[in-house]
Wavefront OBJ file of the C-alpha trace (Angstrom):
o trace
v 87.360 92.943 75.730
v 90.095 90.234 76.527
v 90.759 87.584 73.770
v 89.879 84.021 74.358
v 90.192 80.673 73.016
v 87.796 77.519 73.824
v 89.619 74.047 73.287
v 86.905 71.920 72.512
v 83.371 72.418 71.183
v 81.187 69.678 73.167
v 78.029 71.166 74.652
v 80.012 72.831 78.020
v 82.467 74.670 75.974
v 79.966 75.359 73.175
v 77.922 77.245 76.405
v 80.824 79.024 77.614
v 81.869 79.855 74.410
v 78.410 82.157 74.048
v 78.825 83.364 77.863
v 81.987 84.874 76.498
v 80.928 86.355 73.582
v 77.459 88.030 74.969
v 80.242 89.723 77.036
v 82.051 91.479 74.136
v 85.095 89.181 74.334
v 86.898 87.803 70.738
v 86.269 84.009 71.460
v 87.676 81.815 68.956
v 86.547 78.047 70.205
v 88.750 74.530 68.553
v 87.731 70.839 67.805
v 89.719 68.442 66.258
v 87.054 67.198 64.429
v 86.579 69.202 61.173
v 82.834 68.280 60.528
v 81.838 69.805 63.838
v 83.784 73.063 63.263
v 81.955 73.173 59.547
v 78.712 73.035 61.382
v 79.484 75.686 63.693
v 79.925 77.225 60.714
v 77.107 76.930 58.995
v 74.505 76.482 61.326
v 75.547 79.361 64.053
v 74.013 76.110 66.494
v 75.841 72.721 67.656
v 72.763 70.813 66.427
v 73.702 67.443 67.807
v 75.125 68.606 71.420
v 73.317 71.837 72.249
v 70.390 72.119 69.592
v 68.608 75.108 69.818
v 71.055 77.560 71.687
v 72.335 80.222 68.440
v 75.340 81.164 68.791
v 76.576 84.845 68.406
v 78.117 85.634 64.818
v 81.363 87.202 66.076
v 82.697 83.414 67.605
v 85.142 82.161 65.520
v 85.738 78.334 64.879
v 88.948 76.366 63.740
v 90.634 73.186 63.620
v 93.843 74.747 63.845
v 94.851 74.443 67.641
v 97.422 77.284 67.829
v 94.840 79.772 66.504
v 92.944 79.226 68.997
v 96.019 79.763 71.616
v 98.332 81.882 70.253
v 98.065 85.711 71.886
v 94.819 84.572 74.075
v 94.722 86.328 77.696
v 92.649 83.185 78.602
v 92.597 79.234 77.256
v 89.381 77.574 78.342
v 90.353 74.012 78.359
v 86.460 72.407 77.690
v 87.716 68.753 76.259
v 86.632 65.318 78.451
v 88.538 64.476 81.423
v 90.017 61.540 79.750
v 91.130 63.662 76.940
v 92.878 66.661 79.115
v 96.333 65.445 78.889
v 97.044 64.095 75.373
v 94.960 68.026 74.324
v 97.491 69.532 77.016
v 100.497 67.816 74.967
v 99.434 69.216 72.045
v 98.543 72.805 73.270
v 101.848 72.804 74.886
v 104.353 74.149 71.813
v 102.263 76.997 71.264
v 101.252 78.415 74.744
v 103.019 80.993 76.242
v 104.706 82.150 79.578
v 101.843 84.087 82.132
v 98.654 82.636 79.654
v 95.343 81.862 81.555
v 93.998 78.102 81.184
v 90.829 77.329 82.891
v 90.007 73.505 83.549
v 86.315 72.975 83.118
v 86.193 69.275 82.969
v 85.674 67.322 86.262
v 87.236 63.830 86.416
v 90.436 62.274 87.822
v 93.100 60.844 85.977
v 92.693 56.696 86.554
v 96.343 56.122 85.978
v 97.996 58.824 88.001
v 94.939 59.631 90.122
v 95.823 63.500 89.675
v 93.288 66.095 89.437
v 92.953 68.001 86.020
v 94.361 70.917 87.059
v 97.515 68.701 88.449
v 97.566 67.058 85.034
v 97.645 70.280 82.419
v 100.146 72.395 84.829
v 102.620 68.725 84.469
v 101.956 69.236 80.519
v 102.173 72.864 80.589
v 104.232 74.471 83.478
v 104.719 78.021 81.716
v 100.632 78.456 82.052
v 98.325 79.434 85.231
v 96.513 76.822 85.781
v 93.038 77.659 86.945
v 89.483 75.375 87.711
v 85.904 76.414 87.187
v 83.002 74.284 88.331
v 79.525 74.199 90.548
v 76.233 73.268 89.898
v 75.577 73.988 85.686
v 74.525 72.068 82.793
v 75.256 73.321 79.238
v 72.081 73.383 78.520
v 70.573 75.880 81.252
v 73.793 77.792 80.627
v 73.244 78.440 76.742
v 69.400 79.278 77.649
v 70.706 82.057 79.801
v 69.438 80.842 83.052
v 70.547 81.960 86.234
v 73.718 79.645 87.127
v 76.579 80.273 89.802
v 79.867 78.530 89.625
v 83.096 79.461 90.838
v 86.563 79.845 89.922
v 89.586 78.493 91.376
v 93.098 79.563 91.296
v 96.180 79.613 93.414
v 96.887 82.975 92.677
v 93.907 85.365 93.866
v 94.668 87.523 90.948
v 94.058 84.675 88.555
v 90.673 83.646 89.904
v 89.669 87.698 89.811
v 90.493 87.720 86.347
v 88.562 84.748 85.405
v 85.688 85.986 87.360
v 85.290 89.559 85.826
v 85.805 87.677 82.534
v 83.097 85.681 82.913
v 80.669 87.001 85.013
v 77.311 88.562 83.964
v 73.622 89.300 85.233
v 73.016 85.690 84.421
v 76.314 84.300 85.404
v 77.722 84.528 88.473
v 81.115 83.468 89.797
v 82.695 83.083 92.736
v 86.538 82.774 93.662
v 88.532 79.930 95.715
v 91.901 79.081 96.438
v 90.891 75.487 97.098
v 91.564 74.305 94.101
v 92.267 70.751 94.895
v 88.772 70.704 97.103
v 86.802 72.079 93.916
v 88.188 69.186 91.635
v 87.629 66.330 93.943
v 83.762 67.568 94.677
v 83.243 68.068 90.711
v 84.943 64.561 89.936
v 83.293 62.463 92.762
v 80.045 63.421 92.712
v 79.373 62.405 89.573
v 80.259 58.717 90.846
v 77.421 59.622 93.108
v 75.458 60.556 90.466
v 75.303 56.953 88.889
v 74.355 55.353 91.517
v 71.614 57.803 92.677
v 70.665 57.154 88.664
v 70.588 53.589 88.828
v 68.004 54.367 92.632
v 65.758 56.122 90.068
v 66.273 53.354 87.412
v 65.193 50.617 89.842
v 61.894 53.075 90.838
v 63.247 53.902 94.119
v 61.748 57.042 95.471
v 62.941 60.156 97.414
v 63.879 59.015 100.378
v 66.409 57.288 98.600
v 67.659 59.606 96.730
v 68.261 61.810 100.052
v 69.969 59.253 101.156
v 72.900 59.244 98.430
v 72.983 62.853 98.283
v 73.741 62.815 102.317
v 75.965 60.122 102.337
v 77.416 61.160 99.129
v 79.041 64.176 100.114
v 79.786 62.553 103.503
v 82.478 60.061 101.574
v 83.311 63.097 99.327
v 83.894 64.979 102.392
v 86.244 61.927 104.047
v 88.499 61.504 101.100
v 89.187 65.037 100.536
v 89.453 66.578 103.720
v 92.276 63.367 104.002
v 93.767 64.515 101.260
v 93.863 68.319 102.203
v 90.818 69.809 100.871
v 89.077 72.410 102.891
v 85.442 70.811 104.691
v 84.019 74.569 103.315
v 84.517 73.639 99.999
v 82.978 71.015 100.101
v 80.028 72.568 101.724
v 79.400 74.569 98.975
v 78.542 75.246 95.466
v 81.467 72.649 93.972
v 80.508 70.280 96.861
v 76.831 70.184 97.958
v 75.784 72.033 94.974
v 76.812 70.572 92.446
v 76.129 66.829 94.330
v 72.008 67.942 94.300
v 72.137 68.806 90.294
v 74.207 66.057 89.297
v 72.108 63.919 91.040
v 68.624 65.393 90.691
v 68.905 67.122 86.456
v 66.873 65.662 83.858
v 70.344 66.913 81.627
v 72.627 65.210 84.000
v 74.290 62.407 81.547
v 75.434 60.414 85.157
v 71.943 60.059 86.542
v 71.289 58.840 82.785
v 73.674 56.373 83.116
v 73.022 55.601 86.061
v 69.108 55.145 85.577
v 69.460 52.869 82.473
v 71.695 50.661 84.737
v 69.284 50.352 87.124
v 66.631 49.621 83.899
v 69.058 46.556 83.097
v 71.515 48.329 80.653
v 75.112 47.172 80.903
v 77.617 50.141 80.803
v 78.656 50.154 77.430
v 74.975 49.686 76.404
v 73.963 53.242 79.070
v 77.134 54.641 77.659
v 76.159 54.580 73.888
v 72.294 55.159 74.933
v 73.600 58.792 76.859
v 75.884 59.475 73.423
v 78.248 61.883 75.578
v 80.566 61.049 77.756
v 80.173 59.534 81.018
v 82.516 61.295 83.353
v 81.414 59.086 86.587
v 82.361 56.142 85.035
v 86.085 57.020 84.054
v 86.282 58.411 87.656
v 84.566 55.299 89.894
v 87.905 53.527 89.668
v 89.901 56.113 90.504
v 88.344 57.413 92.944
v 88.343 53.883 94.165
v 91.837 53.793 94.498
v 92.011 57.029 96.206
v 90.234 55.887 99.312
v 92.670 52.944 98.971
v 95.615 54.987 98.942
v 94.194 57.081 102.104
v 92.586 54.915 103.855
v 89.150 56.343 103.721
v 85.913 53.894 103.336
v 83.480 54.944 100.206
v 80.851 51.971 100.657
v 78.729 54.257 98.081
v 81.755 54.798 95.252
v 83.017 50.687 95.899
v 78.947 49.731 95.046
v 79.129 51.452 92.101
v 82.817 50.198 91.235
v 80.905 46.406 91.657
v 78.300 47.321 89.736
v 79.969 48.944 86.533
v 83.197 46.716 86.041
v 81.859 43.012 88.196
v 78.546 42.947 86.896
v 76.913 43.258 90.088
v 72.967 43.947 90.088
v 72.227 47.388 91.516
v 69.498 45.934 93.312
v 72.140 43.717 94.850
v 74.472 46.744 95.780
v 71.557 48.836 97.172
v 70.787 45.743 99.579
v 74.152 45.575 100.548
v 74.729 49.113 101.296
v 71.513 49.356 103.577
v 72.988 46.130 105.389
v 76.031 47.443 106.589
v 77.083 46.617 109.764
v 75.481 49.172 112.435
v 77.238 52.670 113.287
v 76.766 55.900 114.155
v 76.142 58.954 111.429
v 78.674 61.087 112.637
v 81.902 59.414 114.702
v 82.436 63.453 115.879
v 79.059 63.124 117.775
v 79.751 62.235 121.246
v 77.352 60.753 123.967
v 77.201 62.603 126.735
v 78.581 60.463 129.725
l 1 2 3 4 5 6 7 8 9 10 11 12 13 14 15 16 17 18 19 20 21 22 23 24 25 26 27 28 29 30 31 32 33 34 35 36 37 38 39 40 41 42 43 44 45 46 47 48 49 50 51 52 53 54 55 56 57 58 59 60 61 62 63 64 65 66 67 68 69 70 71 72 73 74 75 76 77 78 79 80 81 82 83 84 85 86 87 88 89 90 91 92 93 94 95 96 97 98 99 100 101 102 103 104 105 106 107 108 109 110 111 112 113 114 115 116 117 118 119 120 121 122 123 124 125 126 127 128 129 130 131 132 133 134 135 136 137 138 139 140 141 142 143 144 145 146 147 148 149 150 151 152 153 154 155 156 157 158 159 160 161 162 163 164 165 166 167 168 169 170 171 172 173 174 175 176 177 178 179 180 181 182 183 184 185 186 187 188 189 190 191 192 193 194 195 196 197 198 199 200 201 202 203 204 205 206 207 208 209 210 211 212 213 214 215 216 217 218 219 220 221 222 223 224 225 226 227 228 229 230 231 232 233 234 235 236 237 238 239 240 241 242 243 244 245 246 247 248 249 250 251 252 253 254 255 256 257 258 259 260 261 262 263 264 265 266 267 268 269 270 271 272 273 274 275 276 277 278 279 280 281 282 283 284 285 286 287 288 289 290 291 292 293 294 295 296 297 298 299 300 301 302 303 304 305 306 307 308 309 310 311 312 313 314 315 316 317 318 319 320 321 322 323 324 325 326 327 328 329 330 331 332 333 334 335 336 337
């Protein structure tokens, strides 16, 4: 039994949270907000953001963030991407040389354009910084459906640990030391995910929708192998896998998004519709600027850039991606002469 604490009580962490606990550990999960921790409470249930999944009676809940830190083998960092460092500066006092924190957000910081993990080891360089992502939604993962992720550290050890923490009959995890290729899969495709939501929102069909997903992870693949990601990581369940649920889940809040765009929504209107946060759309710029920065071309990611902050049409931005100028698919593939 190890002793962990959850920062942040939306649905993910909520999920994790009972993943933990079915496994015997002491999970004690934080919020900021003190009417969600008195519903956790009460109710054993996060009504609003995971109604229906009960929740075992030995988690703990508190407002008090250095409960939730102090003498933890692990930290499970759970907050929004856009919220990581300003939680990171406050965790920071109480956090102690050799502790565990595990990044489960996906985004990229828009001013810095640093990865999570980047951004909490900055705020926090006594901690190991670890990453856990692939293809889950909170909701599937509080049912107790099968679900695979994996978990990413520098350190083998680190990963190992996080893994045997973890991992269950129902949950299993795999280990990386790509950490930098599992964040920039987990952030970008879910700027992939809006626009295959806005394809679905316009009543575009499959062949469509295969389309993004291909050419998707192609520009995924482009900007992070650039920046020094390995092509395998990509390639797998924090690349291609989690690009096909993002895109494809009835839970994914980006294809949400994305689809009401397509209806006619504006942004802030999809945004308030979804009522969680929309990690694509803090990420589209800066994953913008990335390709910028390393000269890669994202025609998919700039479409979607156009369409959420120029108040382009996506009809408009799906015409102009299928009228490209004429290439090959793969600039590798040679003729033979």
């Amino acid at each position: 039994m190890r002793r962990i604490g959850v920062i942040g009580a939306g649905s993910w962490g909520i999920a994790l949270s009972k993943v933990l606990a079915d496994n015997g550990h002491n999970v004690v999960v934080w919020s900021i907000v003190e009417d969600e921790i008195k519903m956790l409470r009460e109710k054993k249930e996060h009504v609003e953001k995971l109604p229906g999944v009960k929740l075992p009676d030995s988690i703990e809940y508190t407002t008090n963030i250095e409960d939730a830190i102090n003498e933890k083998e692990i930290i499970v960092l759970a907050v929004p991407s856009v919220f990581t460092r300003s939680t990171a500066k406050m965790m920071a006092p109480f956090v102690k040389e050799g502790q565990i924190i595990v990044c489960v957000a996906k985004g990229i910081e828009d001013k810095t354009l640093k990865p999570l993990a980047e951004v909490v080891s900055e705020e926090i360089p006594v901690a190991h910084v670890a990453v856990m992502c692939g293809p889950s939604h909170a909701e599937e993962v509080g049912a107790g459906l099968p679900t695979t992720l994996v978990a990413g550290a520098k350190e083998k050890a680190i990963a190992e640990k996080i893994q045997d923490t973890f991992m269950n009959e129902v949950f299993r995890v795999y280990t990386s030391p790509d950490v930098l290729g599992m964040e920039l899969g987990g952030s970008l495709k879910n700027v992939i995910a809006l626009a295959a939501g806005m394809a679905d929102g316009l009543g575009y069909g499959d062949n469509t929708k295969a389309a993004l997903i291909t050419r998707g992870i192609a520009e995924i693949s482009r900007l992070a192998s650039k920046m020094g990601a390995s092509m395998e990581t990509l390639n797998g369940l924090t690349g291609i896998g989690d690009l096909i649920v993002t895109c494809e889940s009835k839970h994914s809040r980006n294809r949400k998004a994305g689809m009401l765009i397509g209806q006619g929504y504006t942004m802030d209107e999809a945004t308030k519709e979804v009522k969680m946060v929309v990690e694509g759309i803090f990420s589209a710029k800066a994953a913008l600027a990335l390709g910028e920065k390393y000269n890669v071309e994202l025609p998919i990611i700039r479409e979607v850039n156009k369409v959420l902050f120029e108040d382009k049409k996506a009809k408009a931005a799906v015409i102009d991606l299928m009228l490209r100028d004429k290439r090959s698919e793969n600039s590798m593939l040679e003729w033979e002469k």
